[in-house]
C-alpha positions in Angstrom: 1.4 6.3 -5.9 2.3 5.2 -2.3 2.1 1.6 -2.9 4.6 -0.7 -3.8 4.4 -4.1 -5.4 2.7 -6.7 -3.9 4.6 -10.2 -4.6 1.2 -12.1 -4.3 0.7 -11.6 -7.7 -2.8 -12.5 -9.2 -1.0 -14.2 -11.5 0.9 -16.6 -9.7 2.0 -17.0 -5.7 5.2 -16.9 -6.5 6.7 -13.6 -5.4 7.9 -11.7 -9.1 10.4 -9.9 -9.6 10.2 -6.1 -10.2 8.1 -5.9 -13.4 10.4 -4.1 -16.2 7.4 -1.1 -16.4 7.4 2.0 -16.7 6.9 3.6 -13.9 5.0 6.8 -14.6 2.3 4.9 -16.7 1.4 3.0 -13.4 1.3 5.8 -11.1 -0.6 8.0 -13.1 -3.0 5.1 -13.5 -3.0 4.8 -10.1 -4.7 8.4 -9.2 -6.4 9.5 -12.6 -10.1 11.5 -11.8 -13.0 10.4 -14.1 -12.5 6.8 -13.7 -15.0 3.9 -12.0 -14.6 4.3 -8.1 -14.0 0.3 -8.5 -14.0 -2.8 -10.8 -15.6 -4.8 -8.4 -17.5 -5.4 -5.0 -17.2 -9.3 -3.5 -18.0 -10.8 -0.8 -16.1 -14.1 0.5 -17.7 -16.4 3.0 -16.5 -19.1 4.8 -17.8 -22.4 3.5 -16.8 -25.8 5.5 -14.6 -28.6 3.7 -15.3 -32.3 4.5 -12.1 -32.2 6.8 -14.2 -29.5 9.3 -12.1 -26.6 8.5 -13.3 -23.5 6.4 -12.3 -22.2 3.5 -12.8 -18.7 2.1 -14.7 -18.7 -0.9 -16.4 -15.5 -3.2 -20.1 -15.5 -2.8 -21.2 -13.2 -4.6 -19.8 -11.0 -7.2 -20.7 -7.4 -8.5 -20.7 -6.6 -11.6 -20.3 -10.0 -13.0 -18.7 -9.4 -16.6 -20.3 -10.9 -19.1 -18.7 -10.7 -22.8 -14.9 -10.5 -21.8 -12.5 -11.3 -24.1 -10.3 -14.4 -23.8 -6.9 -12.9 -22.2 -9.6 -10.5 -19.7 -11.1 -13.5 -18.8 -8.3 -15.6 -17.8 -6.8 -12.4 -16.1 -10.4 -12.1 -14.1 -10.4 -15.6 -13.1 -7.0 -15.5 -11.8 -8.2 -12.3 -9.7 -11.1 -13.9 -7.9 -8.8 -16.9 -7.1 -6.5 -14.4 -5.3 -8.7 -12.7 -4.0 -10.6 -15.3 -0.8 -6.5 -15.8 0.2 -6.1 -12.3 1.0 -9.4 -11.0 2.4 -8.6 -14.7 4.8 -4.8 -14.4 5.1 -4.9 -15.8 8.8 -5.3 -19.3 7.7 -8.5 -21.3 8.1 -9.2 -21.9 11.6 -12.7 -20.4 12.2 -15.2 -21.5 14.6 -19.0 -19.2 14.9 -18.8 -16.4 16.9 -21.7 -14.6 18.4 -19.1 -11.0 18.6 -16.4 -9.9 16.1 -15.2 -6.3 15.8 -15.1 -5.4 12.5 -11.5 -4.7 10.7 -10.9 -2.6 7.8 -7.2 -4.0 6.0 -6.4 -3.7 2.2 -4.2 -5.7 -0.3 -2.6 -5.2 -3.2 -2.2 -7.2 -6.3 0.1 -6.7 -9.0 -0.8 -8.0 -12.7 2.0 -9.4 -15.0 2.2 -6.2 -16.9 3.1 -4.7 -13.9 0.1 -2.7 -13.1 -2.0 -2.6 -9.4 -5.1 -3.8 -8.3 -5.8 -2.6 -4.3 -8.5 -4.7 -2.2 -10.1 -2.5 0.2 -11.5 -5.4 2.7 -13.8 -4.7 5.6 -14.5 -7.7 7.8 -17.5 -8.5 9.6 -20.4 -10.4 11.2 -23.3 -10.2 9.6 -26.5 -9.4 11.6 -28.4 -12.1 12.6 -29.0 -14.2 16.3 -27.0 -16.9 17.5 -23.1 -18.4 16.5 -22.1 -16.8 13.0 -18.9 -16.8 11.0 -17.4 -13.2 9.6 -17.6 -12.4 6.3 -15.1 -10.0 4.0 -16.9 -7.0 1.9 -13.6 -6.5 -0.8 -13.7 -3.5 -3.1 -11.3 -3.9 -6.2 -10.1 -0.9 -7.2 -6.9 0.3 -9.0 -7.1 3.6 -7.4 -5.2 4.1 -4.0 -7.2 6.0 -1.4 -7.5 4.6 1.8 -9.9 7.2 3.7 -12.1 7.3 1.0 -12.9 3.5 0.4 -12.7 3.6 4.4 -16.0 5.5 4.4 -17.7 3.8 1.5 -17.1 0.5 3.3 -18.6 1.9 6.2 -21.5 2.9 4.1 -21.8 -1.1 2.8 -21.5 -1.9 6.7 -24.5 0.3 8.1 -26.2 -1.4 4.9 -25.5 -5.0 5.8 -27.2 -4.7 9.1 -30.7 -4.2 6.9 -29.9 -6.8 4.3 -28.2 -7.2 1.2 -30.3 -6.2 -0.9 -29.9 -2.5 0.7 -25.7 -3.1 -0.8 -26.2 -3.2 -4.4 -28.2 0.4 -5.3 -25.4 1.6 -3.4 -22.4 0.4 -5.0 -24.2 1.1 -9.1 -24.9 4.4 -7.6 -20.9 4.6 -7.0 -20.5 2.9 -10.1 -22.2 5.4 -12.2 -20.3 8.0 -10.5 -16.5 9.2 -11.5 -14.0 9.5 -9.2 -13.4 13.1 -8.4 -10.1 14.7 -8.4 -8.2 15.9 -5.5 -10.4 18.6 -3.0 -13.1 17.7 -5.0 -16.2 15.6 -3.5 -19.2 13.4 -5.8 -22.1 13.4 -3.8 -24.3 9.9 -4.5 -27.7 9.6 -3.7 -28.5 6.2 -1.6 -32.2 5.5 -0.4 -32.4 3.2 2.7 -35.9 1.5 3.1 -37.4 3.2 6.0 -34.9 6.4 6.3 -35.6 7.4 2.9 -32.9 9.1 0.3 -29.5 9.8 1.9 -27.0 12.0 0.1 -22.9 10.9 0.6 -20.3 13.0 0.1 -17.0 11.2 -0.7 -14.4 13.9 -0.7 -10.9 13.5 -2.1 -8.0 14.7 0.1 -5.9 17.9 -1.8 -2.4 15.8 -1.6 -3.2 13.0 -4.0 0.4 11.1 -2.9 -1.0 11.2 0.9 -4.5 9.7 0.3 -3.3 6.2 1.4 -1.8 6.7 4.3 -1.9 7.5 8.0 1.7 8.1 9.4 -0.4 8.5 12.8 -0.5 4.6 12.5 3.4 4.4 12.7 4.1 7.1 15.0 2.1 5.3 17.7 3.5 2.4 17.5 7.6 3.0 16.9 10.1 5.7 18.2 11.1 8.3 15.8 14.7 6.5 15.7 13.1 3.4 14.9 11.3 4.8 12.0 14.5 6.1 10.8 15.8 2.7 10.8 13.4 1.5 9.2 13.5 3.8 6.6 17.4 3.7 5.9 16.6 0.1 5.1 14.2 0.7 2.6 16.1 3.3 0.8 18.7 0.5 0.2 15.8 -1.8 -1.3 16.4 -4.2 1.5 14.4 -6.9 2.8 11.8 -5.7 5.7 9.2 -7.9 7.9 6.5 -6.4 10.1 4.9 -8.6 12.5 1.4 -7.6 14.3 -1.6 -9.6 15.2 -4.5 -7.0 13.6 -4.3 -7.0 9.9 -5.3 -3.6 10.1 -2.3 -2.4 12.2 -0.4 -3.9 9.3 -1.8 -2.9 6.1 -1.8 0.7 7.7 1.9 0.9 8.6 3.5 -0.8 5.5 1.3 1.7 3.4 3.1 4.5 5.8 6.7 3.2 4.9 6.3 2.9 1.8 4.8 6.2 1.6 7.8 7.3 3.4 9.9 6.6 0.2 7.7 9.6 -2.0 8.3 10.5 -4.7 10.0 7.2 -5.1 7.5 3.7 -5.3 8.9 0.6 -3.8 9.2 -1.5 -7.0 9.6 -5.0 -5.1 7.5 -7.8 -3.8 5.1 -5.7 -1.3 2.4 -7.8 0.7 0.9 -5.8 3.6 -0.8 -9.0 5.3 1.0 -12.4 4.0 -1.1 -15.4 3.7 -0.4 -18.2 6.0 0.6 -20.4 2.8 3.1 -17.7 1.2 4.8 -17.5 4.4 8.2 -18.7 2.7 8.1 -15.4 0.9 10.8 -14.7 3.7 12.9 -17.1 2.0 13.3 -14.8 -1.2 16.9 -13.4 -1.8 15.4 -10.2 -3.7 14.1 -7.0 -1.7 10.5 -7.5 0.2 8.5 -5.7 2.4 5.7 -7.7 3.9 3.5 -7.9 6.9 3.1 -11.0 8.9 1.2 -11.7 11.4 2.7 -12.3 15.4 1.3 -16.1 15.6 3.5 -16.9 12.7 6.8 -15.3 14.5 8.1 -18.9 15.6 7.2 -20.1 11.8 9.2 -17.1 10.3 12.5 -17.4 12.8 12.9 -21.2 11.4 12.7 -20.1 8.0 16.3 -19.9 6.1 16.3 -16.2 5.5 18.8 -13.7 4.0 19.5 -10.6 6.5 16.3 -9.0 7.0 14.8 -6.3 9.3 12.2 -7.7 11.9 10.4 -5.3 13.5 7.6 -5.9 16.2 4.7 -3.0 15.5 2.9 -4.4 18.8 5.9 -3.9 21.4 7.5 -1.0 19.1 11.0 -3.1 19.1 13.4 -4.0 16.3 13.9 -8.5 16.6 16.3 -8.8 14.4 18.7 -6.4 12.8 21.6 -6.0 9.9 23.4 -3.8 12.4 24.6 -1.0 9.9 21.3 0.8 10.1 22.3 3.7 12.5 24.8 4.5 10.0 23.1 4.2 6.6 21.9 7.6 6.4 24.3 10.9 6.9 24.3 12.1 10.0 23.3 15.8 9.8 20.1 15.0 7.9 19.7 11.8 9.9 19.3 14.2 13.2 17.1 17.0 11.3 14.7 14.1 10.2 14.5 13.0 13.9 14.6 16.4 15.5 11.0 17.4 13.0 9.9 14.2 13.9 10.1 14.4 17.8 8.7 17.7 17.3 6.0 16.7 15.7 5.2 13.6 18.4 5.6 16.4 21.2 2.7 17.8 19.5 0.3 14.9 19.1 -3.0 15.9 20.1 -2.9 19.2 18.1 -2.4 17.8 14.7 -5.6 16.6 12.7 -4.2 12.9 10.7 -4.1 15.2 7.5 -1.8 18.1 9.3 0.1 14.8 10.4 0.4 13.1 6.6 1.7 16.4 5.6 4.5 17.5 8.2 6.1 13.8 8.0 6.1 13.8 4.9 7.4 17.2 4.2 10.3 16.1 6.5 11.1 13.0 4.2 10.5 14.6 1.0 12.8 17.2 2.3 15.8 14.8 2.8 15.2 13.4 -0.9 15.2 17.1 -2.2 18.6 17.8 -0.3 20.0 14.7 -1.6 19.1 14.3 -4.9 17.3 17.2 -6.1 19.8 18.1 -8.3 19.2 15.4 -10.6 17.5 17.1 -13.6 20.9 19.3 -13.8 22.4 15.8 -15.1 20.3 14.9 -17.6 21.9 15.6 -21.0 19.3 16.3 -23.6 20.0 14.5 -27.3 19.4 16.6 -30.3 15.9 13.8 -30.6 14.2 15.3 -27.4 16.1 11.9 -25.4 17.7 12.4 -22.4 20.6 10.5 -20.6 21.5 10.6 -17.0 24.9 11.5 -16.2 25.3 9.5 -13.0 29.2 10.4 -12.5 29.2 13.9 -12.4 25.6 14.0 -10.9 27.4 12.4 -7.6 30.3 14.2 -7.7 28.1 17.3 -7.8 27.7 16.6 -3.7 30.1 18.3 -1.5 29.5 16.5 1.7 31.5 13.0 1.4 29.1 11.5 4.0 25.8 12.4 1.6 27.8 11.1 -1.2 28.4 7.9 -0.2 24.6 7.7 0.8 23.6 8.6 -2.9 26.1 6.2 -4.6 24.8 3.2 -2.6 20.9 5.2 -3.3 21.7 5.6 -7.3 21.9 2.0 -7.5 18.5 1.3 -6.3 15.2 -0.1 -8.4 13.1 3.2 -7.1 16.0 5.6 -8.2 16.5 4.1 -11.8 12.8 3.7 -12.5 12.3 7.3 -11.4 15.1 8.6 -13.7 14.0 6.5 -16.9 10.8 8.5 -16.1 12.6 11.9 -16.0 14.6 10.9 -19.1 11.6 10.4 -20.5 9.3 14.2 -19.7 11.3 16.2 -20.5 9.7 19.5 -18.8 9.7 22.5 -21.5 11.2 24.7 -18.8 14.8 22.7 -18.3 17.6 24.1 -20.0 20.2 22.0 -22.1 21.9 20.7 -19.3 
């Protein structure tokens, strides 16, 4: 899965640590065909407190659950409080507007035992005359596919214009549907008063690892160097802020970099769009990669942070810096990596966004395979089908001194050891005794 944590867990708004999971049981969670398209549809209003200021609340919720057993019931409850904070992370200053352009963002959630929830969130005014306040359309979902909620969202827009009663065929139609696997489409049968039946095809992009993302997002906005920085940092687990004023600017480019990281998943706190009142997640000593938005820059500086990267997404500019990060990763793959990438940005217009997804991440995967591809060589199969990683001789296995020092600072990392435990784990038929 591309996602990583997100520190606002459900559970609590206290950033956790890296749950102690196993990794493969929540990827393969993550993408599975045959399950429900979504747990749950719910729209969160603004309502007005006594003070004059707004707070988001849920409105309505579909399905409600009825019958849930005690420990599913505290965990639901615990969702839906979560949930108004996130689809209204910019704070509680509203007034009615009679225009709002509509923003698709999406959040994640991360349960105690370590397993995802995504919000897919599409804000908007709802029809009607005069001064009106935006609502937020949230689909829960454990499954990550950006494009594809993307469109069903847009479906629950076009919807929302006739009324709301229009919504809720729709989404049991998607209910009663399974989620296809990759290349394949589930066509669902809608009827619209007044346009009659409509047929929507949901299709699944092929590359199941790229259907959250949209590299195009972060190759507008930062230089091919810059995104190497960025990336060197995040290979070394290291704390990260992006700062932009659209949550959809943000949620779009931290799901690139930490799609960037495949076929390794950022295991830390991981909060696309931060909530005004979590802003002193940048206080936390352990690894984060968050989104905050520009009006909070001044709020951020003051805070007594650890060394963190700052990057700017609106002027395409790194704020603040460690000041190693030119020399994290080794040189020769460091210039191949930007040489396909400026290649590719020659080429902008000729690429469609999948073409994109596919030849950046080709590039990055590449640099992973070159490093450490050479892992399952080093894993030393017991006699009971267990393996054990021989880290030593695995790193002394590379020839280049400058890619070994990478891969001894890499091997230490929450994303490489959760990925080994998972290798140690399958063993694949095909491997030899090694």
């Amino acid at each position: 899965a591309s996602e990583g944590k997100d520190g606002a867990s459900a559970a609590e708004n206290t950033p956790p640590r890296a749950p102690q999971g196993k990794a493969g049981e929540r990827s393969s969670a993550f993408y599975s065909a045959g399950q429900f398209f979504f747990e749950y549809l719910v729209v969160v209003s603004l309502r007005k407190t006594p003070d004059g200021h707004y707070e988001p609340k849920i409105t309505y919720q579909f399905p409600k659950r009825e019958n849930l057993l005690k420990g599913q019931k505290e965990e639901e409850e615990r969702l839906l409080q979560a949930i108004p904070l996130f689809c209204f992370p910019d704070g509680n200053n509203w007034v009615p507007v009679t225009e709002f352009t509509s923003e698709t963002f999406s959040f994640v959630l991360t349960n105690v035992d370590g397993s995802r929830k995504i919000g897919y969130c599409r804000r908007l005014l709802p029809s009607g005359r005069g001064v009106r306040l935006p609502e937020v359309f949230c689909i829960i979902s454990c499954l990550g596919c950006f494009g594809l909620f993307s469109k069903i969202l847009d479906e629950v827009e076009k919807r929302r214009q006739i009324s709301m009663a229009v919504i809720y065929p729709f989404m049991q139609g998607l209910r009663e549907s399974p989620f296809p696997a990759p290349g394949k489409t589930v066509t669902i049968k809608s009827f619209i008063p007044d346009s009659g039946t409509e047929l929507i095809e949901l299709t699944r992009p092929v590359d199941a690892h790229l259907e959250h993302v949209e590299f195009q997002a972060l190759l507008q906005r930062l230089s091919p160097h810059l995104i190497l920085h960025i990336f060197a940092s995040a290979t070394l687990e290291r704390r990260l802020i992006f700062l932009a004023e659209e949550l959809s600017v943000l949620s779009q480019c931290i799901h690139a970099v930490a799609a960037l990281l495949y076929p390794f998943t950022w295991a830390h706190t991981y909060i696309p769009v931060v909530p005004e009142c979590l802003l002193d997640t940048v206080c936390c000593p352990t690894p984060f990669m968050v989104g905050i938005q520009m009006r909070h820059l001044e709020q951020v500086l003051e805070q007594p942070m650890e060394e963190a990267l700052i990057v700017d997404l609106c002027e395409g500019k790194i704020i603040r810096a460690v000041g190693d990060e030119e020399e994290i990763l080794p040189r020769k793959l460091q210039n191949e990596m930007l040489l396909s990438l400026n290649r590719h940005n020659n080429n902008n217009n000729e690429h469609t966004l999948e073409q994109v997804n596919t030849l950046v991440s080709e590039a990055f995967v590449h640099f992973f395979v070159r490093l450490v591809g050479h892992y399952a060589s080093h894993i030393k199969w017991g006699r009971s089908g267990s393996g054990s990683f021989q880290e030593r001789a695995f790193c002394k296995a590379i020839a280049s001194k400058s890619c070994r020092r990478f891969v001894k600072k890499f091997v230490k990392t929450n994303m490489f050891s959760l990925f080994i435990e998972e290798a140690e784990k399958s063993r694949m038929p095909q491997e030899g005794n090694g």
